[in-house]
N, CA, C and O of each residue as an XYZ file, in Angstrom:
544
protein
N     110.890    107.576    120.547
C     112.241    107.092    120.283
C     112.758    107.809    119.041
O     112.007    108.106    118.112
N     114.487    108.165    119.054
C     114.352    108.885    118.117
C     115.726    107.893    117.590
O     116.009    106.880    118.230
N     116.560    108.321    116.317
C     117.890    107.447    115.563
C     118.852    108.520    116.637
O     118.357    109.573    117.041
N     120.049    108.160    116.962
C     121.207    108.779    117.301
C     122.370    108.562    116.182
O     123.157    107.618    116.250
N     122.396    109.547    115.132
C     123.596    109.516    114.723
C     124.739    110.241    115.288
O     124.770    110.979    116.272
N     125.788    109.850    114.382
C     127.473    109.444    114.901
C     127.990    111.286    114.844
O     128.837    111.800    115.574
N     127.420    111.775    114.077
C     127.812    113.611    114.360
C     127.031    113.992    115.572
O     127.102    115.217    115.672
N     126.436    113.568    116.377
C     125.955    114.296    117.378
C     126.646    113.376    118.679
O     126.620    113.916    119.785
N     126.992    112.602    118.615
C     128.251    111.367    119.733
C     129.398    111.950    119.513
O     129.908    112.505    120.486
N     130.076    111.994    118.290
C     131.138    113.012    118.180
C     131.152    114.470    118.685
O     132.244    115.011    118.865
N     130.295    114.970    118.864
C     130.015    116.628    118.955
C     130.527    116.390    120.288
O     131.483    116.995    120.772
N     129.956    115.623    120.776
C     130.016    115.510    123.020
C     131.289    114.961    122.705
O     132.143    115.752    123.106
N     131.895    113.791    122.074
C     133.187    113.427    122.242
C     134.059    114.058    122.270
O     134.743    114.218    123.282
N     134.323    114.714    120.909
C     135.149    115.943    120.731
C     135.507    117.149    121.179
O     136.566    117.771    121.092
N     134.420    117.406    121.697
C     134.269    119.175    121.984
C     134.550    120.244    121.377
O     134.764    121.373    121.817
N     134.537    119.671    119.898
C     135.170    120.157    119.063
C     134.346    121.602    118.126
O     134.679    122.248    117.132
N     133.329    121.636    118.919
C     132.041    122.891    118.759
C     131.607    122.993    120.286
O     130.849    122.091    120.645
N     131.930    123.866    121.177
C     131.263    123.729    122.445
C     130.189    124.109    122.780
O     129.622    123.909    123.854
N     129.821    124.707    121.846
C     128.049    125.061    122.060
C     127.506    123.895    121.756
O     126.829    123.411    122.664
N     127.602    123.096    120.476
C     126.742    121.472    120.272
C     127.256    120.671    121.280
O     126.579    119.998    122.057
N     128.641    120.768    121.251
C     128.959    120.047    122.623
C     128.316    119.753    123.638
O     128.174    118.617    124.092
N     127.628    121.332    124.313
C     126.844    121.348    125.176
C     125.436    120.741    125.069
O     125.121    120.160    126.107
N     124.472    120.712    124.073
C     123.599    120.711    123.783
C     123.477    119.084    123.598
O     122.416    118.479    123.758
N     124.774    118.439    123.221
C     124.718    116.923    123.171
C     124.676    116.669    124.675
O     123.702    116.165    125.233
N     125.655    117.001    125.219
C     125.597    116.388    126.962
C     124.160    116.457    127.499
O     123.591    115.596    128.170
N     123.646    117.710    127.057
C     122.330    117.466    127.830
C     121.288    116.633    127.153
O     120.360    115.992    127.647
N     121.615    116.773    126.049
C     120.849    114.994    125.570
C     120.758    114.166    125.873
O     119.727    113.493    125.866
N     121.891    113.849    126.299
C     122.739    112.701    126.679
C     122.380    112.371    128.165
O     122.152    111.185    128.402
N     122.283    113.426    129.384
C     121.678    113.465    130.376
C     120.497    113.006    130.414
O     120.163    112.194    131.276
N     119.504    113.544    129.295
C     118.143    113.351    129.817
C     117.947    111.893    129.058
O     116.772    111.564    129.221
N     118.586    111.001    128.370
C     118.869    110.049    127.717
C     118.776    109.281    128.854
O     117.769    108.598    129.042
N     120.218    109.306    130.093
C     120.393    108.701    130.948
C     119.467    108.737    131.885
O     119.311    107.697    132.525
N     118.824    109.627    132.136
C     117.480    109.888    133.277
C     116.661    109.180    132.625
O     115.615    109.226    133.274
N     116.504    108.509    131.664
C     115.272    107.767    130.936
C     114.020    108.902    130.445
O     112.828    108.659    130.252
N     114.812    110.317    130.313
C     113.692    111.423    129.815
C     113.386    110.916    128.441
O     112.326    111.103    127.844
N     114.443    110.244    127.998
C     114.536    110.309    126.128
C     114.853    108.998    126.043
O     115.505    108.389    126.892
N     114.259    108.387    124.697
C     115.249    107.341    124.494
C     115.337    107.191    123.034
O     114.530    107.346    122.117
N     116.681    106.808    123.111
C     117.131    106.592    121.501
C     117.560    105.713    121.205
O     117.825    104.959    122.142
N     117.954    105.152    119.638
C     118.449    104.300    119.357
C     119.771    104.678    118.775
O     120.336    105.754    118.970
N     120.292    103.509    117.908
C     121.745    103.662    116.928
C     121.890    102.302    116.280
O     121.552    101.296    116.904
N     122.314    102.241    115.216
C     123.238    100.734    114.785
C     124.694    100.824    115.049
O     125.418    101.532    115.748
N     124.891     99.551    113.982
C     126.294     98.951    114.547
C     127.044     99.708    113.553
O     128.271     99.676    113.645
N     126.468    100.429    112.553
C     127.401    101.388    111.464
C     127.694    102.910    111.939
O     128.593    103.646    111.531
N     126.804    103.160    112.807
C     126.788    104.313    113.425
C     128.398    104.220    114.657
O     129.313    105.043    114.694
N     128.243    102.869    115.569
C     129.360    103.197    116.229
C     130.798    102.806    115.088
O     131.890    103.368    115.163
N     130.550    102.075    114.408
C     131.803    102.263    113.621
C     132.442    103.281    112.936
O     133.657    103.469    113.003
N     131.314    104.258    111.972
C     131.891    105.266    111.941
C     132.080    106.321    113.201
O     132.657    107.282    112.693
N     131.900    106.556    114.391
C     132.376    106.698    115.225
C     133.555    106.936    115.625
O     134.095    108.019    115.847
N     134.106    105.467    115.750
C     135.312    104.626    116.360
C     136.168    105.347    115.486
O     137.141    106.000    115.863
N     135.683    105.182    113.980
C     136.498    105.369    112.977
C     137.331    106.428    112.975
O     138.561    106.427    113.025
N     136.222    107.758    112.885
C     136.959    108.995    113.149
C     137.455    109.624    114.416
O     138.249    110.557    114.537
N     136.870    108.974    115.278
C     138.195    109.350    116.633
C     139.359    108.525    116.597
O     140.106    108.942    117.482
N     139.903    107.510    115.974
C     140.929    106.727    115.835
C     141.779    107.019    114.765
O     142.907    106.526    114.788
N     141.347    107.941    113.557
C     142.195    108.332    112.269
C     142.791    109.454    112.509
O     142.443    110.545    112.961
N     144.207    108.779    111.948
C     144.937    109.856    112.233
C     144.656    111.372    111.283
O     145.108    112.470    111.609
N     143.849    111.111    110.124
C     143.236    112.589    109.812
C     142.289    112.851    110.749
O     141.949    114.026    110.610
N     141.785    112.405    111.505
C     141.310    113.199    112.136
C     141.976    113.133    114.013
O     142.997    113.781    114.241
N     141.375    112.408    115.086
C     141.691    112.975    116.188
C     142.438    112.014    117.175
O     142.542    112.134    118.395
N     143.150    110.598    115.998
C     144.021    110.006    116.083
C     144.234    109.470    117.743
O     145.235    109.252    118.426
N     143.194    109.409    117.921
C     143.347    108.500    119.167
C     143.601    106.316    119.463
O     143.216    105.346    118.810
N     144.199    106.426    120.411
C     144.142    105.356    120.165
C     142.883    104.253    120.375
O     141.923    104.599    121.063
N     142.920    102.853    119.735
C     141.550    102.370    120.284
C     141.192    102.066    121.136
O     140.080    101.540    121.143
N     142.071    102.251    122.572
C     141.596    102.047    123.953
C     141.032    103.017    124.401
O     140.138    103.013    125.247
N     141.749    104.387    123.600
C     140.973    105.523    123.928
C     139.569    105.818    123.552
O     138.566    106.339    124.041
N     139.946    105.271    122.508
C     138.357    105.830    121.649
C     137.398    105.063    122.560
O     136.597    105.565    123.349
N     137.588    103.895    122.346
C     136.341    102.490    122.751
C     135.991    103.501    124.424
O     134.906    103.803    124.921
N     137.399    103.789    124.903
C     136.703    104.003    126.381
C     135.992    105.070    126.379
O     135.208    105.302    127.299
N     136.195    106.103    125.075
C     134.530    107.482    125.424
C     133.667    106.830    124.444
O     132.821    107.592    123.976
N     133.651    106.035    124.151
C     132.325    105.583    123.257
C     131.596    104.694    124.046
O     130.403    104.551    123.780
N     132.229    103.898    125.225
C     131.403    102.697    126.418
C     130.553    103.574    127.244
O     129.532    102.941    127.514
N     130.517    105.064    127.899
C     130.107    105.624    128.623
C     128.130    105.400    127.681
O     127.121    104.859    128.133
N     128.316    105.951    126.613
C     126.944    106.425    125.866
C     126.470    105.312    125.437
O     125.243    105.327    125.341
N     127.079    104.148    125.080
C     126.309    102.917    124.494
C     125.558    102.643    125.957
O     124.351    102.593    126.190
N     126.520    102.508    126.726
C     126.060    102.230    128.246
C     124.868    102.847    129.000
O     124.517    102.415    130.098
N     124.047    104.227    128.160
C     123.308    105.056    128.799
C     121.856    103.889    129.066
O     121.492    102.855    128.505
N     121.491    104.460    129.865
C     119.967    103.902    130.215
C     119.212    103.961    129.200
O     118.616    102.960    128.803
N     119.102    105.235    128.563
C     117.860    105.293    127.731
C     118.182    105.016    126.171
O     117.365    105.396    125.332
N     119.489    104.290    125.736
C     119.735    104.069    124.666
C     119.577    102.815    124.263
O     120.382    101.889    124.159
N     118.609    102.886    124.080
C     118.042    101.014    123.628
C     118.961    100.430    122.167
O     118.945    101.136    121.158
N     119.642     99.265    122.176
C     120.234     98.508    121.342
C     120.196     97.219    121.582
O     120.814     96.589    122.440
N     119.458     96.853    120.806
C     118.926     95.582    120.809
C     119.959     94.343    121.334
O     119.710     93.354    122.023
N     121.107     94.769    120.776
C     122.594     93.719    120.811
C     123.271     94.743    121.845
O     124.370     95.107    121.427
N     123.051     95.096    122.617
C     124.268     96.008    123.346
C     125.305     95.163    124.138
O     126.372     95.576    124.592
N     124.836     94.004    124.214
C     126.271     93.503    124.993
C     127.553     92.958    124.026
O     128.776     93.061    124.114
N     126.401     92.168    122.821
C     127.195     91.960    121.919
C     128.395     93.710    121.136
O     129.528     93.703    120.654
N     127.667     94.590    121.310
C     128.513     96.117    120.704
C     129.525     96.123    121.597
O     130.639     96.347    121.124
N     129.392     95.825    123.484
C     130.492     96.288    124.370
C     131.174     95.271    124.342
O     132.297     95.574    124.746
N     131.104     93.972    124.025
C     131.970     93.084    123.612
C     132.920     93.607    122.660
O     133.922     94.204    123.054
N     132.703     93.442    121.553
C     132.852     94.432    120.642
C     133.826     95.127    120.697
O     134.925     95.035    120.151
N     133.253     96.099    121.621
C     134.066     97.566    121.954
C     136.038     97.001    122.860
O     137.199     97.409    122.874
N     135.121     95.777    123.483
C     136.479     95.597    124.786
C     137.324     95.193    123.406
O     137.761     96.131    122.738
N     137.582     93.752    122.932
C     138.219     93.565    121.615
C     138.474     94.033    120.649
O     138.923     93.274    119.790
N     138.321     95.461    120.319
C     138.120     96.765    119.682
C     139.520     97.190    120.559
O     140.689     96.905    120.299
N     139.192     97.656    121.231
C     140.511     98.209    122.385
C     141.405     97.505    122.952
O     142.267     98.179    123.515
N     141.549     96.173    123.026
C     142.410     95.315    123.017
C     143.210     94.702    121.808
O     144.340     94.222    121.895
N     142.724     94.761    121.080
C     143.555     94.821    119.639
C     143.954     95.785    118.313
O     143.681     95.710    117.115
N     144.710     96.696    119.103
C     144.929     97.602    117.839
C     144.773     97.526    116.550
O     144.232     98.422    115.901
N     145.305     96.270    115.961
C     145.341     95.855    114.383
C     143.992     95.623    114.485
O     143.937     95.350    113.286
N     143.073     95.512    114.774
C     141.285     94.972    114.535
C     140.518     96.527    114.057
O     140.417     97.521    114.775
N     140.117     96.398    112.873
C     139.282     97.760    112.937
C     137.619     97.115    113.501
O     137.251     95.953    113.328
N     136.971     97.981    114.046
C     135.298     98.096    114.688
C     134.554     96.987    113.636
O     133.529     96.459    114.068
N     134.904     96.699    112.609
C     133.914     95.780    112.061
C     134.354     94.310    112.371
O     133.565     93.449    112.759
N     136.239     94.027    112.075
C     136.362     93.047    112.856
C     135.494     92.128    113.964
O     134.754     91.147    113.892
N     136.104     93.175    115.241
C     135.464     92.861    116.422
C     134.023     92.493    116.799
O     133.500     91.806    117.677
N     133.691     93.078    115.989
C     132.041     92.886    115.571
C     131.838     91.515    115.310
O     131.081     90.786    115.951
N     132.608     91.153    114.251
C     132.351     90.090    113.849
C     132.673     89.052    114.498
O     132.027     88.024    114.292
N     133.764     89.052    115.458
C     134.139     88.351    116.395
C     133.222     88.248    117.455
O     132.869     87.120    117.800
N     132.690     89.438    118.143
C     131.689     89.343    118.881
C     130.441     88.370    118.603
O     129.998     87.559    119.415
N     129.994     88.583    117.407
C     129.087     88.170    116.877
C     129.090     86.560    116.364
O     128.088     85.925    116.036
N     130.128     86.196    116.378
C     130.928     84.597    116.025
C     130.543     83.993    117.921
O     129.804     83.082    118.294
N     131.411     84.968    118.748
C     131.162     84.780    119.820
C     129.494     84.153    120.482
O     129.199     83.088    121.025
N     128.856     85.096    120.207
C     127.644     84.832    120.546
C     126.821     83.677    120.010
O     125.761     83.079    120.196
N     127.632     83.693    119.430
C     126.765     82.663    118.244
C     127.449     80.723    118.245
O     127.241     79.658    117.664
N     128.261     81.267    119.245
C     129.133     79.435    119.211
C     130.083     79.510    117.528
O     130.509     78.541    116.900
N     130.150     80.415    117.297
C     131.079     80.013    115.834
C     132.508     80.339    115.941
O     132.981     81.360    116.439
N     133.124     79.375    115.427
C     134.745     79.687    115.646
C     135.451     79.961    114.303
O     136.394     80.700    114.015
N     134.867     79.322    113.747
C     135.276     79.645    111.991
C     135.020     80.800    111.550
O     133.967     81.268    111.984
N     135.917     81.795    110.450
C     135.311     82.199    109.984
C     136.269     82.662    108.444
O     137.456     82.944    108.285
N     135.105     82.570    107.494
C     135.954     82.329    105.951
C     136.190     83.713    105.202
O     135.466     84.297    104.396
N     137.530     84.076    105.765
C     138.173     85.273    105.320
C     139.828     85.625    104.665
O     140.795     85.060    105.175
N     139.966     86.377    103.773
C     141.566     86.940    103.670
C     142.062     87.506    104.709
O     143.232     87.126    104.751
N     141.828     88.292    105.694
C     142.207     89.173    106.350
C     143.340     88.304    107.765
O     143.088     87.761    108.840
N     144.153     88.487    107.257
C     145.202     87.569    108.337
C     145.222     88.216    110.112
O     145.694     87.684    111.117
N     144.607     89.364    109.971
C     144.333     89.643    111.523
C     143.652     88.711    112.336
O     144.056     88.511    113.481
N     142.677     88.122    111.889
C     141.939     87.009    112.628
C     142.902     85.856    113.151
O     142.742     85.355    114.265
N     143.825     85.499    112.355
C     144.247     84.589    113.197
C     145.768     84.934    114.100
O     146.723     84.170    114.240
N     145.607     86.350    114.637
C     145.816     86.588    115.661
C     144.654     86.847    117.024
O     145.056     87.334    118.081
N     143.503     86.534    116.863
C     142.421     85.914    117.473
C     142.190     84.373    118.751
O     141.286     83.538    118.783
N     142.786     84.446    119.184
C     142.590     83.214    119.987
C     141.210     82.844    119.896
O     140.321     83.692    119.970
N     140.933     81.369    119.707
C     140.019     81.041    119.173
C     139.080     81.139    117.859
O     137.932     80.781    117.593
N     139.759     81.568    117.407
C     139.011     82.422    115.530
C     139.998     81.528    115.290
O     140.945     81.274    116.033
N     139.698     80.954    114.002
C     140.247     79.961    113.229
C     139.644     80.435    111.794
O     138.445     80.367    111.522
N     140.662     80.931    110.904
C     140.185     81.912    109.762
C     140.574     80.748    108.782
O     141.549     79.999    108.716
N     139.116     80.935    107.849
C     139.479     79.723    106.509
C     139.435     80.257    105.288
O     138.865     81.340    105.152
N     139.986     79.649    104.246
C     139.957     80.805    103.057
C     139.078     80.158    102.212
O     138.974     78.991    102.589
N     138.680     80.290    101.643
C     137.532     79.349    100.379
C     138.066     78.674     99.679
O     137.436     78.032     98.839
């Protein structure tokens, strides 16, 4: 098992080097064949998300992004311990523009967990159905 960081998910995302480009897909292939298997955290897809969604960089939107980032979380051979909780995540990620990747996370993760509260400034949450944001 090896770590998958977020410059080599970007490389295949982007295509923005087509020789690594290439060299990621076939990673990524033998990933999915169960030749390889790797891991990632939840900081890895955020910075991710991050830089395909900024407008310095490739300013996509977050339906866009989330939808080339679901293909690879989704691979066979990419073990993540929480992966349903990440594609949760990911859908509420792309359904709410104003939410950045840690948000949703946290929502996900409230989700899973039976929690509806949660004690924050950030007034995006209570555009959340069901999140009920408290302040201290």
């Amino acid at each position: 098992m090896r770590f998958l960081d977020a410059n080599i998910i970007l490389r295949y995302l982007t295509l923005d080097d087509p020789t690594k480009a290439e060299h990621c897909l076939a990673l990524f292939q033998r990933i999915e064949r169960g030749e390889e298997q790797a891991t990632t955290c939840e900081v890895i897809l955020h910075e991710v998300l991050y830089v395909l969604s900024s407008a310095r960089h490739y300013d996509l939107s977050h339906q866009e992004a989330a939808g080339r980032l679901r293909p690879i979380i989704t691979l066979r051979g990419l073990k993540l311990p929480q992966k349903q909780i990440y594609l949760r995540a990911l859908d509420l990620y792309a359904s709410a523009p104003f939410l950045d990747f840690g948000d949703a996370l946290s929502i996900a993760h409230m989700e899973e967990q039976g929690i509806k509260e949660i004690y924050s400034y950030d007034r995006d949450f209570d555009r959340i159905d069901g999140v009920q944001r408290v302040e201290p």
